[in-house]
VOPAGU-2260 file (C-alpha; in pm, 1 decimal, decimal comma):
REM VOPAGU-2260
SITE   aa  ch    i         X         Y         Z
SITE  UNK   A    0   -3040,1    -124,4   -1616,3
SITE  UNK   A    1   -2867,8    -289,3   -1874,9
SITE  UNK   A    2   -2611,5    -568,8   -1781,8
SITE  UNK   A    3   -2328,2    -676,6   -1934,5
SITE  UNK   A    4   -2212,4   -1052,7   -2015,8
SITE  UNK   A    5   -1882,9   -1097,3   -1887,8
SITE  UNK   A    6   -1712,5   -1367,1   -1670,4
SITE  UNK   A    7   -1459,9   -1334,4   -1383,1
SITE  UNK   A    8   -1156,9   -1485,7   -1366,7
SITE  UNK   A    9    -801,3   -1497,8   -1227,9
SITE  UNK   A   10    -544,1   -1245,7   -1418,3
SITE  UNK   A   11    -269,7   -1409,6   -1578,9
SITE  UNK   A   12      58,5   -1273,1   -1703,3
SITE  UNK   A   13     -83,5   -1221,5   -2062,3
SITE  UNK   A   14    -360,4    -996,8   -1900,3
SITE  UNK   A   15     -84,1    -734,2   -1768,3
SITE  UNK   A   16     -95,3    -498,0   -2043,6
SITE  UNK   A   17    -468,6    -476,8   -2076,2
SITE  UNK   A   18    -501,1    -435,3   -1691,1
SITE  UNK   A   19    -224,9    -118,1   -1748,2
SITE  UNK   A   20    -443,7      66,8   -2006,0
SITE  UNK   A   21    -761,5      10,7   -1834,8
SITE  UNK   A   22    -606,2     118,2   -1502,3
SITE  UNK   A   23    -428,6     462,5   -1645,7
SITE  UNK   A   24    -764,3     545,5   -1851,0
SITE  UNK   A   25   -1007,2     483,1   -1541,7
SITE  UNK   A   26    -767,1     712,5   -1307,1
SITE  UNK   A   27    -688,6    1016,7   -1599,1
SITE  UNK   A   28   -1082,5    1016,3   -1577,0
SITE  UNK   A   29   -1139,1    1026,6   -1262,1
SITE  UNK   A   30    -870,2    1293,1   -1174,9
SITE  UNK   A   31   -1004,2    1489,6   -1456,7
SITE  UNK   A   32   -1376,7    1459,8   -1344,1
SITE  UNK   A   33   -1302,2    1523,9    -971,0
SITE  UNK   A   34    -946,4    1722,5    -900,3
SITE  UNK   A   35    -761,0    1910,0   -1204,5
SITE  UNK   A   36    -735,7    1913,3   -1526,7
SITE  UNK   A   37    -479,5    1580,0   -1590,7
SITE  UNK   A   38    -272,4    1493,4   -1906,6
SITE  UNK   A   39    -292,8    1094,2   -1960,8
SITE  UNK   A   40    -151,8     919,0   -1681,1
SITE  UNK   A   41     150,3     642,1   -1764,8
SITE  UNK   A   42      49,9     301,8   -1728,4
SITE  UNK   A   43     144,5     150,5   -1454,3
SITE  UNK   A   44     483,0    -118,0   -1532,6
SITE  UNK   A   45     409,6    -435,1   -1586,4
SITE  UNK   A   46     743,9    -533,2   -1325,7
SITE  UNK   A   47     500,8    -300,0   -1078,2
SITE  UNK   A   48     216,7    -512,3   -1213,3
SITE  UNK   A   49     430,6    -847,8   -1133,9
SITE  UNK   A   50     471,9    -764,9    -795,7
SITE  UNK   A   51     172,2    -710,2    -696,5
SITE  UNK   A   52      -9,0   -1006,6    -800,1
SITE  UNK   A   53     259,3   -1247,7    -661,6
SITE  UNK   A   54     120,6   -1225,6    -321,0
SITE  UNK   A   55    -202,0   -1326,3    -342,3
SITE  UNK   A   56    -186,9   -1486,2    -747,7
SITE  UNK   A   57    -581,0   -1586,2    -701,2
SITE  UNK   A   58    -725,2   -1287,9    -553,2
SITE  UNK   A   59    -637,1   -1073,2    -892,2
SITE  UNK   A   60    -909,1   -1080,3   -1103,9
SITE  UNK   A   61   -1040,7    -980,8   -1415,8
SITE  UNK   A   62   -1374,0    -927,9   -1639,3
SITE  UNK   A   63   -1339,9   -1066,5   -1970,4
SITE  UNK   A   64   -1651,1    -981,9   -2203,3
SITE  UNK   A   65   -1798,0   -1283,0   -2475,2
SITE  UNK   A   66   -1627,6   -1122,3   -2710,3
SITE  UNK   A   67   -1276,5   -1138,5   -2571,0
SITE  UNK   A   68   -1183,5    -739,8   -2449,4
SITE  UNK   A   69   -1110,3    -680,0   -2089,6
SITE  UNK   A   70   -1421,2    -485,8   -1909,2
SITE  UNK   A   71   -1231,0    -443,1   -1540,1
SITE  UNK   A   72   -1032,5    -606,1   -1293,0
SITE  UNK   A   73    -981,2    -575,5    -943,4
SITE  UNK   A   74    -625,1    -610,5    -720,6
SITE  UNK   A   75    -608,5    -806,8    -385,7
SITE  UNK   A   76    -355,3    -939,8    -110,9
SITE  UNK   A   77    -379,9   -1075,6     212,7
SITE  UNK   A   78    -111,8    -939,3     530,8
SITE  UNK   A   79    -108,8   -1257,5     710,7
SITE  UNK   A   80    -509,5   -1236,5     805,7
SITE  UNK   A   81    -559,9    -916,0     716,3
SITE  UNK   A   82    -676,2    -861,1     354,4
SITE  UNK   A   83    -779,2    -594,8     116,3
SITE  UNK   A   84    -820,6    -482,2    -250,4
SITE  UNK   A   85    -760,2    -202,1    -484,6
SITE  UNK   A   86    -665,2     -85,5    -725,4
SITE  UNK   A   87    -986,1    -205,7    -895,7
SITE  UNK   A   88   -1107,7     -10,7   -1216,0
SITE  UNK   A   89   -1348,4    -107,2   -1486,4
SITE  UNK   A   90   -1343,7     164,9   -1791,7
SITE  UNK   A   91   -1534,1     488,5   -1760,4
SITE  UNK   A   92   -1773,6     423,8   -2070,2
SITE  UNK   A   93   -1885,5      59,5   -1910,3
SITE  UNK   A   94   -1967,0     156,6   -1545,2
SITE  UNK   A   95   -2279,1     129,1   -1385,2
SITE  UNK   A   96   -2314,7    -270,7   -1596,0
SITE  UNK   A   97   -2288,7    -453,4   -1282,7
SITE  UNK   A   98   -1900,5    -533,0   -1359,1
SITE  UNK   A   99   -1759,5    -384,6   -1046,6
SITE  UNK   A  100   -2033,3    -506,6    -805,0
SITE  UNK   A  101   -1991,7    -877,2    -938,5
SITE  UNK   A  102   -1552,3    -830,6    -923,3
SITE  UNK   A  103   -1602,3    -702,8    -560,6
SITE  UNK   A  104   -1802,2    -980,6    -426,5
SITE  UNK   A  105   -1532,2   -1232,7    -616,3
SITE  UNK   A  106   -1255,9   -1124,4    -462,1
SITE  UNK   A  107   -1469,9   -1097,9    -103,7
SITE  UNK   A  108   -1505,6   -1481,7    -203,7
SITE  UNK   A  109   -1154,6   -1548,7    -119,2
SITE  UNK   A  110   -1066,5   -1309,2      82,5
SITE  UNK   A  111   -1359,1   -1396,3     376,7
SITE  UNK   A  112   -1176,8   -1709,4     444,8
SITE  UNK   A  113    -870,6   -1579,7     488,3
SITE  UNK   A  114    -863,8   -1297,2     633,2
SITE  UNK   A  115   -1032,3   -1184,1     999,1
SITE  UNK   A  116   -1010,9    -778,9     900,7
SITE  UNK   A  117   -1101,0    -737,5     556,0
SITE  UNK   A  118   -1071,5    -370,6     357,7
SITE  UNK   A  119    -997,8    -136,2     154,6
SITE  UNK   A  120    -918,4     228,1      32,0
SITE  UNK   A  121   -1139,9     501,4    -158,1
SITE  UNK   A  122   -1095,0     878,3    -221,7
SITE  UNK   A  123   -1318,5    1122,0     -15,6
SITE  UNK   A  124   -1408,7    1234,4    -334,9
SITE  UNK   A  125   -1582,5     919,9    -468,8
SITE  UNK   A  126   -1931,7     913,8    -405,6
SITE  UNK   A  127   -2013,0     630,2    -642,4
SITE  UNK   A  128   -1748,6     384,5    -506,1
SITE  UNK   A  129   -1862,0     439,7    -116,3
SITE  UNK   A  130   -2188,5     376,8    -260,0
SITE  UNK   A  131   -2077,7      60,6    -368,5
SITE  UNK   A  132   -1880,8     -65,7     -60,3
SITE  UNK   A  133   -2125,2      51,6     165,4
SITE  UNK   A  134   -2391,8    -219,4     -26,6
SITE  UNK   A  135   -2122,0    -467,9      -9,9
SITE  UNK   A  136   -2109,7    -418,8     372,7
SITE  UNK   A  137   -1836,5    -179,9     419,2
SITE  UNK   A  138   -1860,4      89,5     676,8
SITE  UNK   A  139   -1586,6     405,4     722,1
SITE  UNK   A  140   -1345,4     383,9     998,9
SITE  UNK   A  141    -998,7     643,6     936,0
SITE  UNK   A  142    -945,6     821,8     720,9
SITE  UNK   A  143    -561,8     792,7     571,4
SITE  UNK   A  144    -337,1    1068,9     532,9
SITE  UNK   A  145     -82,4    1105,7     299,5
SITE  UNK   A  146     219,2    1269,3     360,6
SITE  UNK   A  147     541,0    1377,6     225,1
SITE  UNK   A  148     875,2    1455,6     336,3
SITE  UNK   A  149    1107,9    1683,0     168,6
SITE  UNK   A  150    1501,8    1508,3     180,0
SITE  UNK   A  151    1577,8    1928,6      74,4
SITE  UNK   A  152    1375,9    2082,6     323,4
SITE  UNK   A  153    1509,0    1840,2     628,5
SITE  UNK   A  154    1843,7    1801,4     506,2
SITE  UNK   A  155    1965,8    1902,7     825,7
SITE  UNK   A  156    1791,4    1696,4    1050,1
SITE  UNK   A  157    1840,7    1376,0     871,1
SITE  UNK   A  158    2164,4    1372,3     666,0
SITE  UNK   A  159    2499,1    1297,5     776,7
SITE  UNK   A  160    2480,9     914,0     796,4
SITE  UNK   A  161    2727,6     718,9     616,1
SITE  UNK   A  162    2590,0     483,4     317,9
SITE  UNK   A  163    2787,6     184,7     536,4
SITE  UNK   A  164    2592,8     244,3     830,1
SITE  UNK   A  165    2308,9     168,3     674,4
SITE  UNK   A  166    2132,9    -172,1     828,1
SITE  UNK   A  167    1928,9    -341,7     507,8
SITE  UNK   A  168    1773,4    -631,6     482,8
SITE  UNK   A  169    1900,4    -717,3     176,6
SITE  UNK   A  170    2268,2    -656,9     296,4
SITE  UNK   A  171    2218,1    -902,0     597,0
SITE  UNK   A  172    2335,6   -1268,7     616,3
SITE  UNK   A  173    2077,5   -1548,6     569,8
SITE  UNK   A  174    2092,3   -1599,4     952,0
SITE  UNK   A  175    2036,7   -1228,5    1024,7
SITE  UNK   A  176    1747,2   -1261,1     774,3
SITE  UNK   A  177    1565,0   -1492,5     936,7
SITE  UNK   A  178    1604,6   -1315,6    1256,7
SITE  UNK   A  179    1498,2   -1010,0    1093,7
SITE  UNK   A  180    1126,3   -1169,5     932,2
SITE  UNK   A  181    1059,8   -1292,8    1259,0
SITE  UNK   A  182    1053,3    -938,2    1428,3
SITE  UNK   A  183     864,6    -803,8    1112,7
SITE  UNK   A  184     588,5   -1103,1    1192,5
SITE  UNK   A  185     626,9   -1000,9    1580,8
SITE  UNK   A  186     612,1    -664,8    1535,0
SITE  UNK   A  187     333,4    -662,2    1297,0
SITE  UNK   A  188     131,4    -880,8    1524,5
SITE  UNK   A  189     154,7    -668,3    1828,3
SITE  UNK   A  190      26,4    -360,5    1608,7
SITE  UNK   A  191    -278,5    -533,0    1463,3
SITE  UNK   A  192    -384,8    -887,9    1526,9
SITE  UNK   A  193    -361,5   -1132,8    1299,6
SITE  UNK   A  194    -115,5    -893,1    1043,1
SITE  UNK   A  195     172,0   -1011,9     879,9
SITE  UNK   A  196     399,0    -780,2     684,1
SITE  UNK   A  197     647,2   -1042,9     615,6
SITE  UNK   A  198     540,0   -1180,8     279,6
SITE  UNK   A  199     513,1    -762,8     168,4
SITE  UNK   A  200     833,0    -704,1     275,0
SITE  UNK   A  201     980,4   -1029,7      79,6
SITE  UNK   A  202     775,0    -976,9    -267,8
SITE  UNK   A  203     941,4    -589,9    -215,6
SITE  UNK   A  204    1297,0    -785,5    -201,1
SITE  UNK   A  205    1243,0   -1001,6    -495,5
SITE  UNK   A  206    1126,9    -800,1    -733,3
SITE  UNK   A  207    1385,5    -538,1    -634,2
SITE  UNK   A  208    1166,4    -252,9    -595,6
SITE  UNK   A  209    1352,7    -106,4    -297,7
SITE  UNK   A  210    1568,4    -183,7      25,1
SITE  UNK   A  211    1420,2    -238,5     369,0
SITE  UNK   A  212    1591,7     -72,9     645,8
SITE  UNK   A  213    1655,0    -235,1    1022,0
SITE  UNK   A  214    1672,2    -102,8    1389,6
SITE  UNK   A  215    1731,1    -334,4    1657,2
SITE  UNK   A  216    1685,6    -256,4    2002,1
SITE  UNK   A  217    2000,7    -288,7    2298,0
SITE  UNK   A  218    1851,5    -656,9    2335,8
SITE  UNK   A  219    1951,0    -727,1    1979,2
SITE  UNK   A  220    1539,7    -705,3    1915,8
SITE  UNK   A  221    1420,4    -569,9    1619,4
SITE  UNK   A  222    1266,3    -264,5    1733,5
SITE  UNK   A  223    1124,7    -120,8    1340,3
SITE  UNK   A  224    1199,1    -201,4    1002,1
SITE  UNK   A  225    1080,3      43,8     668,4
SITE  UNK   A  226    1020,2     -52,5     337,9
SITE  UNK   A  227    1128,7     228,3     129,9
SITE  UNK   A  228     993,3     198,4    -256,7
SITE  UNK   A  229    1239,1     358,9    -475,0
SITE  UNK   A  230    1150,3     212,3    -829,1
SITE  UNK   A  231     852,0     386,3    -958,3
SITE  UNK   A  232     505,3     223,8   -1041,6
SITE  UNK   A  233     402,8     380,1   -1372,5
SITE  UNK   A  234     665,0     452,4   -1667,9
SITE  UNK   A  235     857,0     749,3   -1711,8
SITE  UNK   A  236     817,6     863,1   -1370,8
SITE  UNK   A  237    1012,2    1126,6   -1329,9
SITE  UNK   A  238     888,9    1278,0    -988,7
SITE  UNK   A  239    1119,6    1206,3    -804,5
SITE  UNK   A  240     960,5    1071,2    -572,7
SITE  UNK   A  241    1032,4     765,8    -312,4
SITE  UNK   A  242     758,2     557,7    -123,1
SITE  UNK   A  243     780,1     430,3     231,1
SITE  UNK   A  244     559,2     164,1     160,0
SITE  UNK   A  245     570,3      44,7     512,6
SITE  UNK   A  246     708,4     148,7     865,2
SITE  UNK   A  247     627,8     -29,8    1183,4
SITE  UNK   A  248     756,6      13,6    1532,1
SITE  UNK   A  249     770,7    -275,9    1820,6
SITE  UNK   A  250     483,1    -112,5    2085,3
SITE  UNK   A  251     699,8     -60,6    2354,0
SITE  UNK   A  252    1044,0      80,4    2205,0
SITE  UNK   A  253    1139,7     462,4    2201,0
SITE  UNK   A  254     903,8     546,0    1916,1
SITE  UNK   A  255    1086,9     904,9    1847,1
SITE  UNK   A  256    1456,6     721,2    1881,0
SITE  UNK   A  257    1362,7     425,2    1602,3
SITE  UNK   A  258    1205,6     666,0    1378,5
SITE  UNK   A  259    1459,8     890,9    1376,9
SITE  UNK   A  260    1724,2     606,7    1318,4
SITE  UNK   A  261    1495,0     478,0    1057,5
SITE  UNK   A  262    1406,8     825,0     860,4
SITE  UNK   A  263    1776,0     887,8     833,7
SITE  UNK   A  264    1832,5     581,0     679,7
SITE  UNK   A  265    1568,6     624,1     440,4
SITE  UNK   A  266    1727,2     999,7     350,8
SITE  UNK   A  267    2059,5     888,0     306,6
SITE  UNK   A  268    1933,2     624,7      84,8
SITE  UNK   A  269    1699,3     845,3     -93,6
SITE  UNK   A  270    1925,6    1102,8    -159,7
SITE  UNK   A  271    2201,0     881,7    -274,9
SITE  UNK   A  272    1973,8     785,3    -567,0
SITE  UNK   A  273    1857,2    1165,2    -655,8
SITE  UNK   A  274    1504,5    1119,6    -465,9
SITE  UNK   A  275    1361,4    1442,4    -380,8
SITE  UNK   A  276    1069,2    1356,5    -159,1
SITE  UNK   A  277     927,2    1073,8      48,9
SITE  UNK   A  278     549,1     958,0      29,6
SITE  UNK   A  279     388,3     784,4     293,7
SITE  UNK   A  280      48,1     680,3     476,1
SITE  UNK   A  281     -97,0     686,8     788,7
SITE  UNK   A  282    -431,4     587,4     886,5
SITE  UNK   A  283    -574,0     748,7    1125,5
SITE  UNK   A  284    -612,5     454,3    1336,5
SITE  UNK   A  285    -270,0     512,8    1486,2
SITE  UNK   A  286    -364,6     873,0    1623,4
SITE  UNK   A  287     -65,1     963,2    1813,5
SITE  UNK   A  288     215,7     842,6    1506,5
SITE  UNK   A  289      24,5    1117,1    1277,2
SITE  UNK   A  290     155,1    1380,6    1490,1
SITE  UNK   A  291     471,9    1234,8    1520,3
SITE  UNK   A  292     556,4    1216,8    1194,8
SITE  UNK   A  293     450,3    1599,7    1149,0
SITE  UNK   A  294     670,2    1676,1    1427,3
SITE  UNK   A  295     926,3    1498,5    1204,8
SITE  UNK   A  296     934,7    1693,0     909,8
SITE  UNK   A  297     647,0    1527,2     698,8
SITE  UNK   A  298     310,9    1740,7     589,8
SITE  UNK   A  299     -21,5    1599,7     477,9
SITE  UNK   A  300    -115,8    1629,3     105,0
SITE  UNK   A  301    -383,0    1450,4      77,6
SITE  UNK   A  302    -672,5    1211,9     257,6
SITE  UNK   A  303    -813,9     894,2     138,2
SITE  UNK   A  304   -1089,6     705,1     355,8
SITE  UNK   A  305   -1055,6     344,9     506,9
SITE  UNK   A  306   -1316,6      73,4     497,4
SITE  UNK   A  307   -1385,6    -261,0     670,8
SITE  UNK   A  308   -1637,4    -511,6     616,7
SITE  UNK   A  309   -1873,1    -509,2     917,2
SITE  UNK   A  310   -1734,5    -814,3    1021,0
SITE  UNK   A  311   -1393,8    -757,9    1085,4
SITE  UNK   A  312   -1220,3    -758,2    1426,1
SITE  UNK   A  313   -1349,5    -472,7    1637,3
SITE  UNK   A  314    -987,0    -376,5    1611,0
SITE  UNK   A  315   -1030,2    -208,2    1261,8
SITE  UNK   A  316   -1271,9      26,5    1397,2
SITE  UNK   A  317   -1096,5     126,4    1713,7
SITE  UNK   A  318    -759,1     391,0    1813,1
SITE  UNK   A  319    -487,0     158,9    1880,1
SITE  UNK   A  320    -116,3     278,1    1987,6
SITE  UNK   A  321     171,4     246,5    1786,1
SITE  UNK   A  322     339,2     331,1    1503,6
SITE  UNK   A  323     225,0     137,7    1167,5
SITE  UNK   A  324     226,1     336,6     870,6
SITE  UNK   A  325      71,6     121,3     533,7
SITE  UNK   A  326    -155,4     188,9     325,6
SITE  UNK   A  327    -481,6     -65,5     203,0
SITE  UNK   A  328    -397,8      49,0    -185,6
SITE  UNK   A  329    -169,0     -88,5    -445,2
């Protein structure tokens, strides 16, 4: 097969907009090839685009071809040492040229010393791309379900909290703070070892994408924290749509109690902003949260699969307990 000549390198912020283009085109295709007819999709915000290369700045890549144009690029970040990429697209007219192969085993190059569970996420749908990871050494462990809760549909289980009663990270005291990003390293920790949601939940902070929300235990513990997206990735979103990016719970605590507390924080903020629905995922590593979030109002909408590298912790391949609900995709 013919091969293209390209090099690999790491994005910079002059790359953004080409990474945008290529990254609406490849998905419009896709959806178009393998779910419903699709108008164009928006290009993904270049503020969207900032924040997520500022966690990992190295392990965002790109394929520049001799003469110049952009031929793919691939999205990375490490959760303390857990790691993973996607999004990762090269354009639909240049696949099969060994780009994708040669950005996947880049950004394994940094991400095998760093990281002790390495992975990422695909749609059930994609034959080609398991094809791909499975060569690179990836095997299927959960799938992921995505789910969405209606802030109409469970207005009466979850509204009535006043906007000052809401605990946010980004309200608290620089002493409270600190208290706070040690139970987010502690709690993240005892769900997975080795992950760290600390540095996701401070890039969400900075680059103002949303508010995190806070329950302590009757120790004065944190006992969960959510990360609830509000500012859309692509332009001219007009969904309506909010994204709990992430929700974990201390093992231990009253799951039911902190999610509740948490879920009607994220409501009351949601709807104070004119969000109609909540996304979120769960992998299905974390059997017993998936029903408890059904019993809480959400539904499933969709499935993607999981992947690890074969030599990851045996934890990425196992049930654990807990509530952690993230997804390996940005």
């Amino acid at each position: 097969m013919t091969q293209l000549d390209f090099a690999v390198r790491v994005m910079t912020e002059s790359d953004l907009p080409a990474v945008a283009e290529i990254e609406a085109g490849v998905f419009t295709d896709w959806y178009r090839a393998n779910r419903k007819p699709q108008d164009p999709l928006p290009e993904r915000s270049l503020d969207s685009l900032r924040y997520t290369t500022s966690l990992d700045p190295e392990a965002n890549l790109v394929a520049i071809a001799a003469d110049g144009a952009m031929v793919g690029f691939i999205l990375a970040r490490t959760w303390g040492r857990v790691g993973w990429f996607g999004t990762f697209g090269v354009p639909t007219q240049l696949q099969g040229l060994g780009v994708g192969s040669t950005l996947v085993d880049h950004v394994l190059g940094y991400l095998r010393p760093r990281a002790d569970i390495i992975g990422l996420e695909t749609m059930p749908e994609s034959g080609p791309n398991l094809g791909l990871y499975t060569r690179a050494g990836f095997s299927v462990t959960f799938p992921t379900t995505i789910m969405e809760l209606s802030l109409v549909r469970t207005a009466d289980r979850y509204n009535g909290l006043p906007a000052d009663e809401l605990r946010m990270l980004g309200a608290a005291d620089s002493g409270a703070r600190r208290r706070a990003m040690v139970g987010i390293r502690d709690i993240s920790a005892a769900l997975l070892p080795g992950l760290d949601y600390s540095s996701e939940v401070a890039a969400c902070e900075k680059h103002e994408l949303g508010d995190t929300f806070l329950v302590e235990g009757p120790s004065g513990s944190l006992d969960g924290f959510a990360v609830l997206r509000t500012v859309p990735f692509r332009s001219r979103d007009t969904s309506g749509r909010g994204y709990i990016h992430v929700l974990a719970i201390r093992p231990g605590a009253d799951e039911r109690a902190v999610l509740v507390d948490l879920l009607r924080q994220v409501w009351c903020r949601g709807a104070s902003l004119g969000l109609t629905q909540i996304l979120t995922g769960i992998n299905g590593r974390y059997r017993d949260a998936t029903a408890l979030l059904l019993e809480s109002g959400f539904r499933g909408v969709r499935a993607a699969i999981r992947m690890a590298s074969a030599d990851s912790l045996p934890d990425a391949f196992t049930v654990g307990a807990g509530v952690n609900l993230s997804r390996w995709a940005g």
